[in-house]
Backbone as CSV, one residue per row, in Angstrom:
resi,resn,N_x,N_y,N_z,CA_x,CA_y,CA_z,C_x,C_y,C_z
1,UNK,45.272,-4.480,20.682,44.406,-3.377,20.319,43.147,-3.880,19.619
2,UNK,43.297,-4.964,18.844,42.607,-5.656,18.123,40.786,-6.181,19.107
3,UNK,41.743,-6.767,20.333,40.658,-7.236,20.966,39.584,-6.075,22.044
4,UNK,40.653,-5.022,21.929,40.143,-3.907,22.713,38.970,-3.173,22.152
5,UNK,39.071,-2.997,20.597,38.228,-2.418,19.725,37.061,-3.155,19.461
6,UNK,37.251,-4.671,19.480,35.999,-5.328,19.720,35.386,-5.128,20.670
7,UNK,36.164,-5.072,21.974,34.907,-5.073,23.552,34.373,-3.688,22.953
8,UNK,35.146,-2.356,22.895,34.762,-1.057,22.739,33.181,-1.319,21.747
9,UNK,33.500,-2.029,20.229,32.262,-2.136,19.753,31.103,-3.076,20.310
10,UNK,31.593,-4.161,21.148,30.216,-4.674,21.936,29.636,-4.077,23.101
11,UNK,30.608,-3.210,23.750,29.863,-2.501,24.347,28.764,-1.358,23.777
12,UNK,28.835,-0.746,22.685,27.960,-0.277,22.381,27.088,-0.898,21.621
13,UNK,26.567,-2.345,21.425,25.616,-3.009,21.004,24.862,-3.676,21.586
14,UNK,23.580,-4.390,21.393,22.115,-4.689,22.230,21.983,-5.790,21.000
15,UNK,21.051,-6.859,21.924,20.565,-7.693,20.916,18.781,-7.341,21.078
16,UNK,18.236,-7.614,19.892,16.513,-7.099,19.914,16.426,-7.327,18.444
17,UNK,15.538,-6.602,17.986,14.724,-7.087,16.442,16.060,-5.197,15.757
18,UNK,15.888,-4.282,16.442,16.738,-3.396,15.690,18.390,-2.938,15.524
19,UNK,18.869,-3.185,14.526,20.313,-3.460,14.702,20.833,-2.101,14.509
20,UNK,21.746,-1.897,15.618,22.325,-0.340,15.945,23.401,-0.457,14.142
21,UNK,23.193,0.913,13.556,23.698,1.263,12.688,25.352,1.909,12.745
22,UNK,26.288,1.863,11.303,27.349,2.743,12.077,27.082,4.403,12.809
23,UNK,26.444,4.340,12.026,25.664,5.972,12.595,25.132,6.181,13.860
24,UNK,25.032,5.375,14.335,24.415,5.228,15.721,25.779,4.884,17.115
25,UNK,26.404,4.053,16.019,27.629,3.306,16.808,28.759,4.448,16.981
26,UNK,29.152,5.561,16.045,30.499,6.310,15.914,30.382,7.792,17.065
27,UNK,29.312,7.635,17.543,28.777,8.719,18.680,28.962,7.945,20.071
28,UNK,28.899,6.871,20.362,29.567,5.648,21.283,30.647,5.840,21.390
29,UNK,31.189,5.615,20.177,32.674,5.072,20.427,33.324,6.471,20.649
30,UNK,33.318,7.380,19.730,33.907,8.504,19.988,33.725,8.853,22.114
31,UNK,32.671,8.613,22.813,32.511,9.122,23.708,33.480,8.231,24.659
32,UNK,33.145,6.678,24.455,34.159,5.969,25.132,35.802,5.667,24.906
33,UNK,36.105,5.927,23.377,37.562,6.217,23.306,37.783,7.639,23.202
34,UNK,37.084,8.481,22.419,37.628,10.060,22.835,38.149,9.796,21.194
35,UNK,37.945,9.033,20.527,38.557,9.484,19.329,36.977,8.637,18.161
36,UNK,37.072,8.901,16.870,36.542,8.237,16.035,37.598,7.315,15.250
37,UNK,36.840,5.986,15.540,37.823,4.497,14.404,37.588,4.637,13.369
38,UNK,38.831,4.438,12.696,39.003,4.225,11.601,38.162,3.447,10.631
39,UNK,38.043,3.436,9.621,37.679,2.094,8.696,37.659,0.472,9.255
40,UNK,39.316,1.182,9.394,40.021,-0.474,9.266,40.057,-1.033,11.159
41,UNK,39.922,-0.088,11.692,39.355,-0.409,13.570,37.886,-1.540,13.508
42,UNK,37.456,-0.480,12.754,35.665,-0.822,13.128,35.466,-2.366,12.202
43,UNK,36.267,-2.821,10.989,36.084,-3.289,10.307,36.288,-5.059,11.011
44,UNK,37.894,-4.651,11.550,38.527,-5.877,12.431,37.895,-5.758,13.810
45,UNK,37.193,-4.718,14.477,36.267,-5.163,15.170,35.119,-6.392,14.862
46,UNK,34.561,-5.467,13.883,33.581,-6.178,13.288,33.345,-8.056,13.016
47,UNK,34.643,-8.287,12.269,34.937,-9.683,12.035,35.446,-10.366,12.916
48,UNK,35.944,-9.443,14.082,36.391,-10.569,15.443,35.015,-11.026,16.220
49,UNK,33.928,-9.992,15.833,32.860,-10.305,16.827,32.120,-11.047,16.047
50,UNK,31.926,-11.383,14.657,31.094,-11.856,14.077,31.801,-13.482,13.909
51,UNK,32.982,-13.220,13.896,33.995,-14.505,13.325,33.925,-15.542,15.015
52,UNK,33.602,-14.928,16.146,33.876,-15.396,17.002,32.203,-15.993,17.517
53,UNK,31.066,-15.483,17.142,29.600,-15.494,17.273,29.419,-14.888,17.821
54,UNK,30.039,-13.915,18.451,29.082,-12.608,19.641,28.593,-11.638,18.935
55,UNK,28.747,-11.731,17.535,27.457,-10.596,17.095,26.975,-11.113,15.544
56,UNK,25.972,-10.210,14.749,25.846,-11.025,13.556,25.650,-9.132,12.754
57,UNK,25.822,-9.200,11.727,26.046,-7.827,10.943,25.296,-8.474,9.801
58,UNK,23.815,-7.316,9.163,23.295,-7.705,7.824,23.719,-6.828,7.232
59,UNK,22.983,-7.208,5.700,23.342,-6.712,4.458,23.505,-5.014,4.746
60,UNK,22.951,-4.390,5.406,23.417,-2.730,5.650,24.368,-2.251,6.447
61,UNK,25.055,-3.144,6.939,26.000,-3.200,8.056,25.382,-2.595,9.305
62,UNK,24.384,-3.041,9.827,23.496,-3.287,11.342,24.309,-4.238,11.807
63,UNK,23.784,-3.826,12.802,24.926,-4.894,14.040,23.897,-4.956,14.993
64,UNK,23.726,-6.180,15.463,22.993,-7.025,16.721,24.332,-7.937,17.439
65,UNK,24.085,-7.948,18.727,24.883,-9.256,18.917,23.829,-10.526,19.684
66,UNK,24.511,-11.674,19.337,24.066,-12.982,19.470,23.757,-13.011,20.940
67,UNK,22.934,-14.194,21.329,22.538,-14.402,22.434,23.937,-14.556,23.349
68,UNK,24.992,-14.993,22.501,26.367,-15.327,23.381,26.938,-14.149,23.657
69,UNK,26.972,-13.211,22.741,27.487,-11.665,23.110,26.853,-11.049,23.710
70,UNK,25.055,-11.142,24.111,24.759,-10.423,25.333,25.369,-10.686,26.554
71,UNK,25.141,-12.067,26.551,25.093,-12.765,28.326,26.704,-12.251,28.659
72,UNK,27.525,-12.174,27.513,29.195,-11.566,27.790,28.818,-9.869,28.251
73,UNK,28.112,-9.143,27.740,27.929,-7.801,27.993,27.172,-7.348,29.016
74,UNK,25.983,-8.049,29.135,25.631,-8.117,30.542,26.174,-8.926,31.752
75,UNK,27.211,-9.650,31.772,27.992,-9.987,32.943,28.650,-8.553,33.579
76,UNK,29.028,-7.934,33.053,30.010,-6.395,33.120,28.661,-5.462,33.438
77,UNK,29.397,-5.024,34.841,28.350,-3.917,35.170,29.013,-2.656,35.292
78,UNK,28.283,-1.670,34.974,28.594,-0.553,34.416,28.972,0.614,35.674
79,UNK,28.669,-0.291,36.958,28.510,0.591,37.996,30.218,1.608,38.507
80,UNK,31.218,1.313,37.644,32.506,2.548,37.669,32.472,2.834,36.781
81,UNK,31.123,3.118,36.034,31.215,4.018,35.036,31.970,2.947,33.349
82,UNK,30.904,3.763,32.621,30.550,3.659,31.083,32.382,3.205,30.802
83,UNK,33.293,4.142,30.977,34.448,3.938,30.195,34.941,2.673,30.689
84,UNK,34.516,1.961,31.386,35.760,0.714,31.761,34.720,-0.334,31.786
85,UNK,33.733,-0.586,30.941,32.756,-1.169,30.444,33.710,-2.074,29.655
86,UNK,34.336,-1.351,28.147,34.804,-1.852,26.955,36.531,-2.575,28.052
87,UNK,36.915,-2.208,28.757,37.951,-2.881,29.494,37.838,-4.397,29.904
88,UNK,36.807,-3.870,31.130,36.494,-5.695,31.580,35.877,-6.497,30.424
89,UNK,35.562,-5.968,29.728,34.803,-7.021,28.139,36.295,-7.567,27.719
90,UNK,37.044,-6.704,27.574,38.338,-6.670,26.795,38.957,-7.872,27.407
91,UNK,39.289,-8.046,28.564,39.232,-9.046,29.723,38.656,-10.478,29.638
92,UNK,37.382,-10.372,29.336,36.854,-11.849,28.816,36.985,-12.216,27.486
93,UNK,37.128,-11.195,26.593,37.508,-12.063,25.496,39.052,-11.995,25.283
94,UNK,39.591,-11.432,26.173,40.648,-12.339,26.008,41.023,-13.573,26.609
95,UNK,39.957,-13.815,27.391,40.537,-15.920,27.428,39.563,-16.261,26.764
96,UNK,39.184,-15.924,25.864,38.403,-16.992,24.750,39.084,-16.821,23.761
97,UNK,38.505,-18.141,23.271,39.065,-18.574,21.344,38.525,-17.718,20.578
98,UNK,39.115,-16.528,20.026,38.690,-15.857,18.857,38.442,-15.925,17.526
99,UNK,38.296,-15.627,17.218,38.641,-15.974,15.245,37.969,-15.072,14.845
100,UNK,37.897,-14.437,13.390,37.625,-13.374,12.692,36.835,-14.092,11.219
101,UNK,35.935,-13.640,10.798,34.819,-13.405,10.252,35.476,-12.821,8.783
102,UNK,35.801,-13.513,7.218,36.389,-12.195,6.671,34.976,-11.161,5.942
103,UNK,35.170,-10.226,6.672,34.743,-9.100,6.021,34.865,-7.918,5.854
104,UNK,34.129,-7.145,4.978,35.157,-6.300,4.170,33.817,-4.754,4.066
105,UNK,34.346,-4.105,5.391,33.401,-2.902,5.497,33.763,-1.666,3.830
106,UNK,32.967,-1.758,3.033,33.526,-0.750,2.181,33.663,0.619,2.868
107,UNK,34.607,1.123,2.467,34.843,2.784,2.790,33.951,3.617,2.251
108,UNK,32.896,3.403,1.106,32.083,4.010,1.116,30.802,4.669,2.661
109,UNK,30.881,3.181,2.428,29.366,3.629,3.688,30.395,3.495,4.579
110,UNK,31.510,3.730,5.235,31.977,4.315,6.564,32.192,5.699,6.329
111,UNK,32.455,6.206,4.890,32.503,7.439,5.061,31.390,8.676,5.114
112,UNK,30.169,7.747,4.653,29.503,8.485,4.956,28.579,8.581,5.874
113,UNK,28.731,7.616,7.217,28.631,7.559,8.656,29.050,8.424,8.966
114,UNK,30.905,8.145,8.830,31.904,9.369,9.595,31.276,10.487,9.543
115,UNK,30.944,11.172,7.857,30.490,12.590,7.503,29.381,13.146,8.151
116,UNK,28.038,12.065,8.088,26.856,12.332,8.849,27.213,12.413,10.644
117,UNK,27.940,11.439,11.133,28.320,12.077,12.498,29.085,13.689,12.876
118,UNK,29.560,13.777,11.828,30.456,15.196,11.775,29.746,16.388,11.622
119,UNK,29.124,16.116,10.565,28.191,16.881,10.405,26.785,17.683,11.333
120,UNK,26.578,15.965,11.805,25.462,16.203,13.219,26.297,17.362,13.958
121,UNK,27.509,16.820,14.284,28.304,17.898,15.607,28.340,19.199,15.537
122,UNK,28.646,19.219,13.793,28.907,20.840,13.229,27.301,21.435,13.814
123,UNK,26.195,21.051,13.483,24.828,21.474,13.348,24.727,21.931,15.182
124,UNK,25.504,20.493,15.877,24.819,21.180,17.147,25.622,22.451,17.569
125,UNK,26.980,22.378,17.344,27.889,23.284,17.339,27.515,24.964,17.169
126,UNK,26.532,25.107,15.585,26.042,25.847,15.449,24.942,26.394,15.995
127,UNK,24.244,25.278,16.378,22.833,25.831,17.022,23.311,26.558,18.685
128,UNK,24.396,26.116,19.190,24.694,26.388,20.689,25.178,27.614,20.687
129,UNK,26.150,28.185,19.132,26.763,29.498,19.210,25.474,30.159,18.800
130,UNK,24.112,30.046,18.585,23.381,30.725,17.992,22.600,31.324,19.456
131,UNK,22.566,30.016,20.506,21.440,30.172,21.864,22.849,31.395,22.729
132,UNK,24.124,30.968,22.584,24.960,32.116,22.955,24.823,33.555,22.865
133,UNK,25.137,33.438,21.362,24.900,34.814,20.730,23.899,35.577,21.427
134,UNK,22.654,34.766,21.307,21.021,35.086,21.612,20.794,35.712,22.870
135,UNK,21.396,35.044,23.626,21.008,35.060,25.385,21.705,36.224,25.646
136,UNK,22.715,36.796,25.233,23.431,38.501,25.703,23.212,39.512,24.838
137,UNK,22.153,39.644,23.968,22.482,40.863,23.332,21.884,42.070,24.200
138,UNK,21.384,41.290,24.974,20.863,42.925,26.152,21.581,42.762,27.107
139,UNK,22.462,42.203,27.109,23.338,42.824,28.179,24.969,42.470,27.954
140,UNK,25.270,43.655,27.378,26.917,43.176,26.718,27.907,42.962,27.541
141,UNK,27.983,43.633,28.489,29.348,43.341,29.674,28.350,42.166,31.072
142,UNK,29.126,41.348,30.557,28.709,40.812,32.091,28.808,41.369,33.544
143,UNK,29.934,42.013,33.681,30.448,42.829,34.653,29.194,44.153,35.371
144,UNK,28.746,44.694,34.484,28.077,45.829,33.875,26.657,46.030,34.463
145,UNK,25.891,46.332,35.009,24.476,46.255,35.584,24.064,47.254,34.643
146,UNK,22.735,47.368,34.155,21.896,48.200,33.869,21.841,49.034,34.739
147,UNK,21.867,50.263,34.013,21.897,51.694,35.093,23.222,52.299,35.929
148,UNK,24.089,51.389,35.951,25.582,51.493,36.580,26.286,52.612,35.703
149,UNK,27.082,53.915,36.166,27.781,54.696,35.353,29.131,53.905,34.714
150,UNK,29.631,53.948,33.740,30.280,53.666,32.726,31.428,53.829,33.480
């Protein structure tokens, strides 16, 4: 599971000058596992990819990966689709030598990733029951035509 959660997090990372945030990353993962990781997922992700050189994490917990973790992410083409991306990754690093990185994601700033992703959802959540609401108040029965007897 260990090594699965790593491909899952290199697949949602890019190497360039801007390092994808957890905030950026927990809207990924949720879409490609269907669930949000834990602390302690994202954390042992984290140190397998950093401990192994396919990615490097600074002082804000940004994540880039290394020139060695692209050329691994761009070997895998995406063409059956996004979800079996983090699979075949899963695949190559498992015949490589791994090792883990120790570090130590505080639960602070994951929780307040988690919250700000949650939060985003609640907001769109709300705005969609609002364009709902909006779009029928002139016409309450769908069934129903204007002018039709009751």
């Amino acid at each position: 599971m260990d090594i699965f959660d790593a491909a899952t997090l290199m697949t949602l990372l890019h190497r360039g000058k801007r390092p994808s945030t957890l905030r950026t990353v927990l809207p990924g993962w949720d879409m490609l596992q269907v669930n949000v990781p834990s602390r302690e997922q994202m954390e042992t992700a984290m140190s397998i990819l950093v401990g192994s050189g396919l990615a490097e994490v600074d002082s804000s917990w940004g994540m880039l990966l290394t020139e060695d973790g692209e050329r691994i992410r761009r070997s895998v083409k995406g063409w059956q689709g996004m979800r079996t991306i983090p699979s075949a990754i899963s695949e190559i690093l498992a015949g490589r030598q791994l090792s883990r990185a120790p570090l130590t994601l505080p639960q602070p700033v994951f929780d307040a990733a988690r919250e700000e992703y949650y939060e985003a959802g609640r907001r769109r959540a709300e705005r969609a029951q609002k364009r709902r609401s909006r779009h029928r108040w002139w016409w309450p029965d769908p069934f129903r035509r204007p002018g039709q007897a009751e």
